[in-house]
GURO-45328 format. One record per residue (C-alpha): residue in three letters; x, y, z. Coordinates in nm, 3 decimals. Layout:
N
@aa: ALA; px: X; py: Y; pz: Z
...
end
This chain:
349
@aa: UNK; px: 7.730; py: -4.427; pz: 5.582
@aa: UNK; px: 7.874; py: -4.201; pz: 5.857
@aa: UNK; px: 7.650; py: -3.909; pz: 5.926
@aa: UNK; px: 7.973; py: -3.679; pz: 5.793
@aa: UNK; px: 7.930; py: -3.835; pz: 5.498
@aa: UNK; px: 7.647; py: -3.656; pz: 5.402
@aa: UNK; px: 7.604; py: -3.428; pz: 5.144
@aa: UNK; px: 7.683; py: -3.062; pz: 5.234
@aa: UNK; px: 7.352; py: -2.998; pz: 5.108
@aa: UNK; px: 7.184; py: -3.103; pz: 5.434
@aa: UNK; px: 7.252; py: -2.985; pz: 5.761
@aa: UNK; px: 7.417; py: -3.164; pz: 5.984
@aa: UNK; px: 7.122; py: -3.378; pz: 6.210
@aa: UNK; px: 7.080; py: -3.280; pz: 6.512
@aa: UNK; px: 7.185; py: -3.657; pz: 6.693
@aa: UNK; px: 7.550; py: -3.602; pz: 6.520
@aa: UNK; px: 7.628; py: -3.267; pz: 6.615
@aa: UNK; px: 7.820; py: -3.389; pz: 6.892
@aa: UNK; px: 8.071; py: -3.615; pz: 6.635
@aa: UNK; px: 8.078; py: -3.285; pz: 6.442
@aa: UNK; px: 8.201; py: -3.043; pz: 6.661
@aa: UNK; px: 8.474; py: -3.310; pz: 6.841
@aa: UNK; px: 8.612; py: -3.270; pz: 6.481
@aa: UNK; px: 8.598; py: -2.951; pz: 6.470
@aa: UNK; px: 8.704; py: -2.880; pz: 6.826
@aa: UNK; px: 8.876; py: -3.151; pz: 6.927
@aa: UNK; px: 8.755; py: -3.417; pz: 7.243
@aa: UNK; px: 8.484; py: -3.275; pz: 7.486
@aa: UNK; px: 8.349; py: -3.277; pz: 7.812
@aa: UNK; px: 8.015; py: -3.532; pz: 7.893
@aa: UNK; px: 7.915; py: -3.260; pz: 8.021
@aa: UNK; px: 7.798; py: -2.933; pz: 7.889
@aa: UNK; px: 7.620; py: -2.655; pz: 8.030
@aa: UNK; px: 7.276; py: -2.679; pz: 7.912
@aa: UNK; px: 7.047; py: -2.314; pz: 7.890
@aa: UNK; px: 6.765; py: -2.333; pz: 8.155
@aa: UNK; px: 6.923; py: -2.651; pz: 8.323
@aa: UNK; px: 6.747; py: -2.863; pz: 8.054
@aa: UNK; px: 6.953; py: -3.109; pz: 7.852
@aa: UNK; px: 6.856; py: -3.021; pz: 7.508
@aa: UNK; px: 7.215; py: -3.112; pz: 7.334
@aa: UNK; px: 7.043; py: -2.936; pz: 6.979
@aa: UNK; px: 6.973; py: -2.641; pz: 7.190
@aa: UNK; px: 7.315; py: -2.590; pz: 7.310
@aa: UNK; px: 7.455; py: -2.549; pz: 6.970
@aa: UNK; px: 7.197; py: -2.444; pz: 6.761
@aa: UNK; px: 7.371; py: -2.118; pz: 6.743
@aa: UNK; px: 7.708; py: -2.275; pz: 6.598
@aa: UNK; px: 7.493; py: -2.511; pz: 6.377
@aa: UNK; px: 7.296; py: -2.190; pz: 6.210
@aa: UNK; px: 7.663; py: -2.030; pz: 6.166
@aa: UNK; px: 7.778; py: -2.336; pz: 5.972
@aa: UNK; px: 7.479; py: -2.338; pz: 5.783
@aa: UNK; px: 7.470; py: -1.994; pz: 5.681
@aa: UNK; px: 7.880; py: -2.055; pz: 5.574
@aa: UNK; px: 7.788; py: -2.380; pz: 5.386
@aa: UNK; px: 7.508; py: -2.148; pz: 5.195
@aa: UNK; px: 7.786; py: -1.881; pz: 5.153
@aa: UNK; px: 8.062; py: -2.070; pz: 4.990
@aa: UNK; px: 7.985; py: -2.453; pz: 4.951
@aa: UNK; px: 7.618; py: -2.422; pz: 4.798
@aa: UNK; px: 7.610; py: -2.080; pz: 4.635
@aa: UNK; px: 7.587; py: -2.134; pz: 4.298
@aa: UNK; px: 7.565; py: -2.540; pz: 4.319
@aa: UNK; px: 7.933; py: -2.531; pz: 4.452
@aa: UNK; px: 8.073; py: -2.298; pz: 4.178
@aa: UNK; px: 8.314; py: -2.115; pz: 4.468
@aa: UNK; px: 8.420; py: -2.430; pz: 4.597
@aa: UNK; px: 8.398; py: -2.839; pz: 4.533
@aa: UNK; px: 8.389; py: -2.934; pz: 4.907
@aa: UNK; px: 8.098; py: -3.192; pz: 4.885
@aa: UNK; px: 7.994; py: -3.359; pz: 5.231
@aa: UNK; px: 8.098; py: -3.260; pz: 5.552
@aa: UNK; px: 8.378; py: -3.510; pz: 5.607
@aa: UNK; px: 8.540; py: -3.296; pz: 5.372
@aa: UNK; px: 8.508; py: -2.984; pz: 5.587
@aa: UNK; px: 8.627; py: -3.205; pz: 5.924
@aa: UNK; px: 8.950; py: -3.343; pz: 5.671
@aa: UNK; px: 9.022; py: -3.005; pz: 5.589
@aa: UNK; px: 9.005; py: -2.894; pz: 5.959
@aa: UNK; px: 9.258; py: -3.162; pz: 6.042
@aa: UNK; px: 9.517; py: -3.014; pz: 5.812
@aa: UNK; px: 9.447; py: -2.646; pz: 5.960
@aa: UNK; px: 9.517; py: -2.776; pz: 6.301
@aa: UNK; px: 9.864; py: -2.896; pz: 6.144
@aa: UNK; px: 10.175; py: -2.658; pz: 6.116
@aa: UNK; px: 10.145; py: -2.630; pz: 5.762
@aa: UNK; px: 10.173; py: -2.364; pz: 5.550
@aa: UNK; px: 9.850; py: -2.280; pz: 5.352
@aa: UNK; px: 9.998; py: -2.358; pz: 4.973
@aa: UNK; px: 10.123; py: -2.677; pz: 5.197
@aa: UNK; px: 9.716; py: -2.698; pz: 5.265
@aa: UNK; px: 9.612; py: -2.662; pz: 4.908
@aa: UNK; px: 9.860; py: -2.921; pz: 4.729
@aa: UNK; px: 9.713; py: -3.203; pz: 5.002
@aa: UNK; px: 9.355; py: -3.096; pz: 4.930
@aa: UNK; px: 9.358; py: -3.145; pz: 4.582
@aa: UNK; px: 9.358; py: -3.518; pz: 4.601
@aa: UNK; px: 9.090; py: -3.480; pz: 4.868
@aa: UNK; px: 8.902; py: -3.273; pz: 4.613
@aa: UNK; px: 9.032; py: -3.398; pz: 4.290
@aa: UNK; px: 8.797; py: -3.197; pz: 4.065
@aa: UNK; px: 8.871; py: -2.847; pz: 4.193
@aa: UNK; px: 9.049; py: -2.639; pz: 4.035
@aa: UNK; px: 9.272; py: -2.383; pz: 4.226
@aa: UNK; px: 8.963; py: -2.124; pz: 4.286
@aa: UNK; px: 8.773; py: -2.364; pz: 4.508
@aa: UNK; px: 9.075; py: -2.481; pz: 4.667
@aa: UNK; px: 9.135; py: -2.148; pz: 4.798
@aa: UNK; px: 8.753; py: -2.108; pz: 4.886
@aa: UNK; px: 8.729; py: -2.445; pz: 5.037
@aa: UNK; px: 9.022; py: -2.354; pz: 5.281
@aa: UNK; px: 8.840; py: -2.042; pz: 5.378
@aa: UNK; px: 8.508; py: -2.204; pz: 5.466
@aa: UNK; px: 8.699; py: -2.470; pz: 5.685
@aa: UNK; px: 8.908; py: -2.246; pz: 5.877
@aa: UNK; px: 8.572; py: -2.011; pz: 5.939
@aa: UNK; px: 8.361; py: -2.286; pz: 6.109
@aa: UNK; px: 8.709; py: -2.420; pz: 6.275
@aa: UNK; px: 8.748; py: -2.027; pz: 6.380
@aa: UNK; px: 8.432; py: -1.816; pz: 6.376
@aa: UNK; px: 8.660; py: -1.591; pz: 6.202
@aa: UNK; px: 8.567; py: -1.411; pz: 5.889
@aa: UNK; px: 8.887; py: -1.528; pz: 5.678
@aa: UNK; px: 8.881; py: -1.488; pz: 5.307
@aa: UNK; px: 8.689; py: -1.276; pz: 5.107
@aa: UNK; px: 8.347; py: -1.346; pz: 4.944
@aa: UNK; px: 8.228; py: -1.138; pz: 4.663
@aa: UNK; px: 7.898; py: -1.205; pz: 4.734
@aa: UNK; px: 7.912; py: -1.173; pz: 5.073
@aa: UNK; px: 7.725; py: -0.859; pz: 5.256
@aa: UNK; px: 7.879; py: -0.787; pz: 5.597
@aa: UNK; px: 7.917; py: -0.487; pz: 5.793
@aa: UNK; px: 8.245; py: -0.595; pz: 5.910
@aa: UNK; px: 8.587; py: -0.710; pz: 5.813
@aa: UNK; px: 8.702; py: -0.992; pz: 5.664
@aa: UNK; px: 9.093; py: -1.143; pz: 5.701
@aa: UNK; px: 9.296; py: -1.226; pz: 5.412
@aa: UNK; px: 9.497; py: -1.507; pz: 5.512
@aa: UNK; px: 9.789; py: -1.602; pz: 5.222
@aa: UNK; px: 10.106; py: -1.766; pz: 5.365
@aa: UNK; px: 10.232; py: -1.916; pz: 5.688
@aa: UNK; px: 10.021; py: -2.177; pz: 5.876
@aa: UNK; px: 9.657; py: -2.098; pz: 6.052
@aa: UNK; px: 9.821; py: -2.041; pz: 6.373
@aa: UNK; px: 10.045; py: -1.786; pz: 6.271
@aa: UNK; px: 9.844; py: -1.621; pz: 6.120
@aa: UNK; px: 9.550; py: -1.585; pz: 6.377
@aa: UNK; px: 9.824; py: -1.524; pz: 6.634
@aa: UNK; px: 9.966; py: -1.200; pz: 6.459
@aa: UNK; px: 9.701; py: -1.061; pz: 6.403
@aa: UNK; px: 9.583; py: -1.074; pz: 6.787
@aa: UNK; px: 9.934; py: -0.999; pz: 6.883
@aa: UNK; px: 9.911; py: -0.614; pz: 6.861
@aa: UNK; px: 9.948; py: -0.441; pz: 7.218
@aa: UNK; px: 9.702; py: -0.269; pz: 7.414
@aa: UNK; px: 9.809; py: 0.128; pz: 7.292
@aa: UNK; px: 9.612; py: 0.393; pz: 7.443
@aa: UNK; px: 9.571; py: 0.576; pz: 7.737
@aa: UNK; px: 9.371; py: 0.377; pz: 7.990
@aa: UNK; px: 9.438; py: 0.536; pz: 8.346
@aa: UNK; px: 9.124; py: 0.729; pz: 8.389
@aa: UNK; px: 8.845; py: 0.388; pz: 8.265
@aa: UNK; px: 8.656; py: 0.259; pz: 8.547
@aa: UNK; px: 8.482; py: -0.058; pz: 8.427
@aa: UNK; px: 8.164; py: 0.030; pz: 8.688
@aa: UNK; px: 7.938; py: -0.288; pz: 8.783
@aa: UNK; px: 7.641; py: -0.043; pz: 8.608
@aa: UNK; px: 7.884; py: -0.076; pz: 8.247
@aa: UNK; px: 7.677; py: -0.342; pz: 8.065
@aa: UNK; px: 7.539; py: -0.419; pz: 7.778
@aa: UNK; px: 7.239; py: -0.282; pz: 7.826
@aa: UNK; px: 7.291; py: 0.058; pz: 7.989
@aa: UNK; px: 7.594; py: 0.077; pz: 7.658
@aa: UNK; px: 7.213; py: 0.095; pz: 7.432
@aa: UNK; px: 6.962; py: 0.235; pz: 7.703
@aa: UNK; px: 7.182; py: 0.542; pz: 7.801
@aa: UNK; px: 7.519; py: 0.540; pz: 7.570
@aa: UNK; px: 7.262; py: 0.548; pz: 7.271
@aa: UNK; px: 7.564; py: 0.257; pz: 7.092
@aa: UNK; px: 7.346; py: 0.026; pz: 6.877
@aa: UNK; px: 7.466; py: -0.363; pz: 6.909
@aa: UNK; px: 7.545; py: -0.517; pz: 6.611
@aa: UNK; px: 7.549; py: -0.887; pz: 6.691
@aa: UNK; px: 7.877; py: -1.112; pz: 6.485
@aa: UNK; px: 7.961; py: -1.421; pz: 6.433
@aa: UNK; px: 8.323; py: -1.278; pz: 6.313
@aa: UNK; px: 8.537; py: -1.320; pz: 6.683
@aa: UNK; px: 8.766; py: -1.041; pz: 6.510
@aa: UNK; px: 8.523; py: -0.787; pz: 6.482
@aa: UNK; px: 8.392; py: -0.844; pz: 6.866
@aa: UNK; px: 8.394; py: -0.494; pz: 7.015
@aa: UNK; px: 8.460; py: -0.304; pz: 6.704
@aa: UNK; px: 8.274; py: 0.060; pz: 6.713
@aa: UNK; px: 8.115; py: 0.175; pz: 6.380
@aa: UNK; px: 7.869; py: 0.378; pz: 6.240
@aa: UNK; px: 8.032; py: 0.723; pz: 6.351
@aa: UNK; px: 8.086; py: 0.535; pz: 6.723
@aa: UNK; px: 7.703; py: 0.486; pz: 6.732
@aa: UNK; px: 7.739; py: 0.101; pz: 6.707
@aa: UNK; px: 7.987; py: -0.174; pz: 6.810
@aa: UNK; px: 7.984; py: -0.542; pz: 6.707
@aa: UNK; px: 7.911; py: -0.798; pz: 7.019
@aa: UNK; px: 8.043; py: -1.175; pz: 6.954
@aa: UNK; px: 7.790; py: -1.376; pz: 7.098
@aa: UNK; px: 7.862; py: -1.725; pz: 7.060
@aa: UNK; px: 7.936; py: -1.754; pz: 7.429
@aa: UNK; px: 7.894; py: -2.157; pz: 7.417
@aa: UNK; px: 8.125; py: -2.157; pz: 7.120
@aa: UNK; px: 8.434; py: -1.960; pz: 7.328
@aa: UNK; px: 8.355; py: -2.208; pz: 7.641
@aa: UNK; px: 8.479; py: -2.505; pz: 7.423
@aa: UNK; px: 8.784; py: -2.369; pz: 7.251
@aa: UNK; px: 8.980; py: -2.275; pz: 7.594
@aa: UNK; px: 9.250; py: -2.529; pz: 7.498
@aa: UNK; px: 9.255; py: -2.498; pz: 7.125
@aa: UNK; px: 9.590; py: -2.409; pz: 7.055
@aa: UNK; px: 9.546; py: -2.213; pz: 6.721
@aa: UNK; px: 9.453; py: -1.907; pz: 6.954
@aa: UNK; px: 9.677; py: -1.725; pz: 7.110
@aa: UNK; px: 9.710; py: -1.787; pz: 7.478
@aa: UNK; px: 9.393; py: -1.639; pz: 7.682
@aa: UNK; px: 9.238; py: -1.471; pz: 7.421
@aa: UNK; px: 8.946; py: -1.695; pz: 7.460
@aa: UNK; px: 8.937; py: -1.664; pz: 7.830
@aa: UNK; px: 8.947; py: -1.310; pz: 7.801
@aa: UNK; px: 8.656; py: -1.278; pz: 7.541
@aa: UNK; px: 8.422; py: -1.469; pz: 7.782
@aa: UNK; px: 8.562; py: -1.199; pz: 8.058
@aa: UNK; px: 8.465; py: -0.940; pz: 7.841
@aa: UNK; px: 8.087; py: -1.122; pz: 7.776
@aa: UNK; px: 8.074; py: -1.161; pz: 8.145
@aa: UNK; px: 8.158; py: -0.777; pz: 8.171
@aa: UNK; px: 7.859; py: -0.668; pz: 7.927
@aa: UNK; px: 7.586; py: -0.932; pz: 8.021
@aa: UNK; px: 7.614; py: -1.056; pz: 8.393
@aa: UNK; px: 7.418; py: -1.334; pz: 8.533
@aa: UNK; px: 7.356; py: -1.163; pz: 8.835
@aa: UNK; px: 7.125; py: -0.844; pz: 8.630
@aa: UNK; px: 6.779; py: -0.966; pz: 8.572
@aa: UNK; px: 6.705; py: -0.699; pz: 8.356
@aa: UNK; px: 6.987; py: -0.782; pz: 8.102
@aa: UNK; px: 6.853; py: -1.134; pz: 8.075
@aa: UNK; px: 6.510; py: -1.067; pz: 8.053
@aa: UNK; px: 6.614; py: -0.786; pz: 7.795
@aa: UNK; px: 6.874; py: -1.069; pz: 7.583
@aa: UNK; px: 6.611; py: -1.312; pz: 7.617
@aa: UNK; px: 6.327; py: -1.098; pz: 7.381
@aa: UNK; px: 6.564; py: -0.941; pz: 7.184
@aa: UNK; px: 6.715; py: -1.291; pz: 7.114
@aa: UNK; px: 6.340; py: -1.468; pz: 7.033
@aa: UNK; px: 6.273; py: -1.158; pz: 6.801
@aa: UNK; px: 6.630; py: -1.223; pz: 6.640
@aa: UNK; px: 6.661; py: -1.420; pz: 6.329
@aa: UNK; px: 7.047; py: -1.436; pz: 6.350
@aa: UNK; px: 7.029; py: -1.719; pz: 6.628
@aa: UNK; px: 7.155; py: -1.551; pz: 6.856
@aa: UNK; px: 7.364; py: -1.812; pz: 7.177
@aa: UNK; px: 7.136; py: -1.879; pz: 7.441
@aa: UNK; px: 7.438; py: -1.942; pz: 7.637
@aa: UNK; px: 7.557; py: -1.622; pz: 7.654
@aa: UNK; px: 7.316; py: -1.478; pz: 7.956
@aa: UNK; px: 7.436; py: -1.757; pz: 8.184
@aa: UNK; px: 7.798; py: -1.797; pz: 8.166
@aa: UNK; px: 7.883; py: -1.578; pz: 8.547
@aa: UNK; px: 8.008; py: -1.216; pz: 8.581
@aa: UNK; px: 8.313; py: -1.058; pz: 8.716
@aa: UNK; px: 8.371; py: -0.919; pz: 9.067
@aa: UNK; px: 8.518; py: -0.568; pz: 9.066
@aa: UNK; px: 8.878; py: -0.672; pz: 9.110
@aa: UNK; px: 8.821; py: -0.868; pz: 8.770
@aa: UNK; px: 8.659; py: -0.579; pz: 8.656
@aa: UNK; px: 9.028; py: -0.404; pz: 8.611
@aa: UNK; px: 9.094; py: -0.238; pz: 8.264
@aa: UNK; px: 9.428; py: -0.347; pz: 8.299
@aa: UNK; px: 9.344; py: -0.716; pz: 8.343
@aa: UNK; px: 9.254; py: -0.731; pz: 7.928
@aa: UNK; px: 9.492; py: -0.748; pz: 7.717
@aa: UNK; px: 9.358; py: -0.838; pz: 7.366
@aa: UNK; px: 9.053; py: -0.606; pz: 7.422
@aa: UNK; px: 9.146; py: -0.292; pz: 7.652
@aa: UNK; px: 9.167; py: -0.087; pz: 7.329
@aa: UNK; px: 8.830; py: -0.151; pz: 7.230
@aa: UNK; px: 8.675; py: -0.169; pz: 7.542
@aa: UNK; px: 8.839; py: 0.198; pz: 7.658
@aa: UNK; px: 8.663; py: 0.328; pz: 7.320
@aa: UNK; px: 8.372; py: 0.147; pz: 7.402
@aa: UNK; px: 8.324; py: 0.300; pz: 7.754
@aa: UNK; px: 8.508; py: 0.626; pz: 7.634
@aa: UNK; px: 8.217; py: 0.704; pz: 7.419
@aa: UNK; px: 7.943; py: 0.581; pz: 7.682
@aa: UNK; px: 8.127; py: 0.791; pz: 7.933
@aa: UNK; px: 8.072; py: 1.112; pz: 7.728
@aa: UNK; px: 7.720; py: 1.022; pz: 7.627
@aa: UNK; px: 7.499; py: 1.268; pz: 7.763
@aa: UNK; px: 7.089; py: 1.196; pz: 7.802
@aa: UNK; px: 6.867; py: 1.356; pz: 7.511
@aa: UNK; px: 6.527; py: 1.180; pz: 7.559
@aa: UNK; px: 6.297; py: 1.067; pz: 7.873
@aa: UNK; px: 6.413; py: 0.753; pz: 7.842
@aa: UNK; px: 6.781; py: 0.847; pz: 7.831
@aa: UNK; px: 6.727; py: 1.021; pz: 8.163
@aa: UNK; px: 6.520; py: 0.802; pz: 8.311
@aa: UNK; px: 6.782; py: 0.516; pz: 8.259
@aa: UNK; px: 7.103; py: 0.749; pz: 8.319
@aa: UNK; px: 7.202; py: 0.728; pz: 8.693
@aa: UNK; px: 7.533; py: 0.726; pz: 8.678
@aa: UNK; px: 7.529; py: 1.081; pz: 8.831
@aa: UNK; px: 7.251; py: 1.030; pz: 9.119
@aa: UNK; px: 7.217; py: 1.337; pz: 9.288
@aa: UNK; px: 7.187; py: 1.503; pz: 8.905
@aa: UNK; px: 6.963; py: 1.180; pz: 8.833
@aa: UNK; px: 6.715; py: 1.280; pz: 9.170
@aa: UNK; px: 6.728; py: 1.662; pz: 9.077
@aa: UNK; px: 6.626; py: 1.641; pz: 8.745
@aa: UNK; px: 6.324; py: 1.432; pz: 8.796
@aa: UNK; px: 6.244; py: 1.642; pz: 9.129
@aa: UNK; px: 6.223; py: 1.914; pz: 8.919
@aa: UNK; px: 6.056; py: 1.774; pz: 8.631
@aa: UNK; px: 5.735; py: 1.625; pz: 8.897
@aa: UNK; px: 5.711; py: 2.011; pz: 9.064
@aa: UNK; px: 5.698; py: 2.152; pz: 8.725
@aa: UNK; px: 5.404; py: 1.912; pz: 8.602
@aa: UNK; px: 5.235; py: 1.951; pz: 8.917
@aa: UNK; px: 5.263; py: 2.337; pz: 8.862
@aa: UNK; px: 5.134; py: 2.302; pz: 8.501
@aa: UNK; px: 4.883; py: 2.094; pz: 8.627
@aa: UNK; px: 4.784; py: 2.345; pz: 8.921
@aa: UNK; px: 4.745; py: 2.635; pz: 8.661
@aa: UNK; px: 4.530; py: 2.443; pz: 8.421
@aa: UNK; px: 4.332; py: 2.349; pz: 8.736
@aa: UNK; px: 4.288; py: 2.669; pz: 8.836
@aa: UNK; px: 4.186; py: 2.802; pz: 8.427
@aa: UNK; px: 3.910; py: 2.558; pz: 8.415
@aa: UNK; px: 3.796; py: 2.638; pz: 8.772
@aa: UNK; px: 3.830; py: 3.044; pz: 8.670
@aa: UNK; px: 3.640; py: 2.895; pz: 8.272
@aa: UNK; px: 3.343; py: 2.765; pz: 8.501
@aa: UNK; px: 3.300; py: 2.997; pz: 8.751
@aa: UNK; px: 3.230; py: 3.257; pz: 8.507
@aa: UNK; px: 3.057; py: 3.013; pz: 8.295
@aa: UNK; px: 2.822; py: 2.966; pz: 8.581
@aa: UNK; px: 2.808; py: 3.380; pz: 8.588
@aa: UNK; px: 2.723; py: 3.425; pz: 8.249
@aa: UNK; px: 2.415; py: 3.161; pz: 8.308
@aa: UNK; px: 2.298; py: 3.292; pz: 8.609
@aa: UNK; px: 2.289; py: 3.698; pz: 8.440
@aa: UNK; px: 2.153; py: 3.535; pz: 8.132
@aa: UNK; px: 1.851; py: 3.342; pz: 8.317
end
């Protein structure tokens, strides 16, 4: 029995995650690029894998399959194969039901929606018992591609001519001195989305994910190449501080958060253009909109904030000569303290 064959109840083993994601993603490179130069294959996609888990446990195990009848993961990759097709989705639905002869229409519909999310990392279909800070997409006519290409088809809109995406813009200083939490996704269609009052925006991670769906046609041209541009923007392998930073939050994380995503390169400043995105300049003018008008309010903030150096030097100039005052005058109390101390002593004697 193939290792697809098994039941959707166990994860898919570690030596056959490479025949599961050329199902899922189509014929691959030999060669990958392996975290830390080491060539642990599990490594490289434990981050996907935990994502497909944590769908599987979502819609094909909750409830012993009650939202949906898919029941080994050959049935996911067969229903991947008819997403990649031009089909319409009721077109989808009439050719699973022999795949899946005892589901009724329910888990049809939910069985669609967990393939197209591991084909997609997109949150498509919605789950009632499913908690998620984001969105999800309801997808109900037309074929897969149509649909994920309207919906990324909307037009960069506002007003970008003053943004300046600065080498110092990263992920990091966005937290440190913008004070924007990062909510980490697996949903590619919530990447970059601010929430929370604009005090928190959703980061797609899955950097080795994006680097193998460059030619999968069911995205709109570039999109994907773009995303990685904008990962490359936030968290450049040339910033030790980011990596060492990713790297603790990421073994503190229980999400499984990519590996990858550190060490995939970083833009040069004429990549670094506003008007070279396309899919993202909205977001990303919010983005640095709201960390352009974030102002320090804590020791740390300033410390961090040097986007304005000669502010950044006075500030901290003035802060050392008014400790070293303080420090004079409390100096010069205890020295006034003991010297009549040693008056009071000597009288008393």
């Amino acid at each position: 029995m193939s290792s697809l064959d098994l039941s959707l109840w166990h994860d898919v083993p570690l030596a056959n995650r490479p025949l599961a994601v050329e199902h899922l993603w189509g014929q691959q490179s030999s060669k990958y690029h392996f975290p830390d130069e080491t060539s642990d294959l599990g490594a490289y996609f434990d981050s996907y894998f935990k994502y497909y888990a944590r769908q599987c446990d979502l819609i094909g195990r909750h409830d012993n399959g009650e939202f949906s009848s898919v029941e080994t993961h050959r049935h996911i990759m067969d229903i991947v194969q008819l997403l990649r097709q031009p089909l319409r989705r009721e077109e989808v639905r009439k050719q699973i039901s022999d795949l899946l002869r005892s589901a009724n229409t329910t888990q049809q519909e939910c069985s669609i929606n967990l393939a197209a999310r591991l084909l997609l990392m997109i949150r498509i279909g919605e789950v009632q018992h499913e908690y998620s800070k984001g969105r999800y997409l309801k997808w109900e006519e037309g074929s897969l591609r149509e649909f994920v290409h309207n919906h990324f088809a909307a037009s960069a809109a506002r007003g970008h001519e003053r943004i300046k995406l600065e080498k110092s813009f990263n992920a990091l200083s966005v937290q440190r001195i913008g004070g924007v939490k990062i909510w980490w996704t697996d949903n590619l269609a919530d990447h970059l989305r601010m929430m929370d009052d604009d005090k928190a925006v959703f980061i797609f991670h899955h950097a080795s994910f994006l680097e193998h769906q460059t030619k999968n046609s069911l995205y709109p041209p570039l999109l994907i190449e773009e995303t990685l541009w904008t990962l490359k923007l936030l968290f450049p392998t040339y910033n030790p501080a980011i990596k060492k930073w990713y790297q603790k939050t990421a073994a503190k994380s229980a999400f499984g958060l990519d590996k990858r995503l550190v060490g995939i390169g970083n833009l040069n400043a004429e990549e670094r253009q506003i008007d070279n995105f396309s899919y993202w300049r909205d977001r990303l003018v919010i983005l640095k909109e709201v960390y352009d008008e974030a102002r320090p309010s804590t020791l740390s903030q300033f410390w961090h904030d040097r986007r304005n150096g000669p502010q950044w030097y006075t500030f901290w100039v003035a802060l050392w000569v008014l400790v070293l005052t303080i420090l004079t005058i409390l100096l010069a109390v205890v020295q006034c303290v003991e010297g009549g101390l040693q008056v009071y002593l000597s009288m008393k004697s």
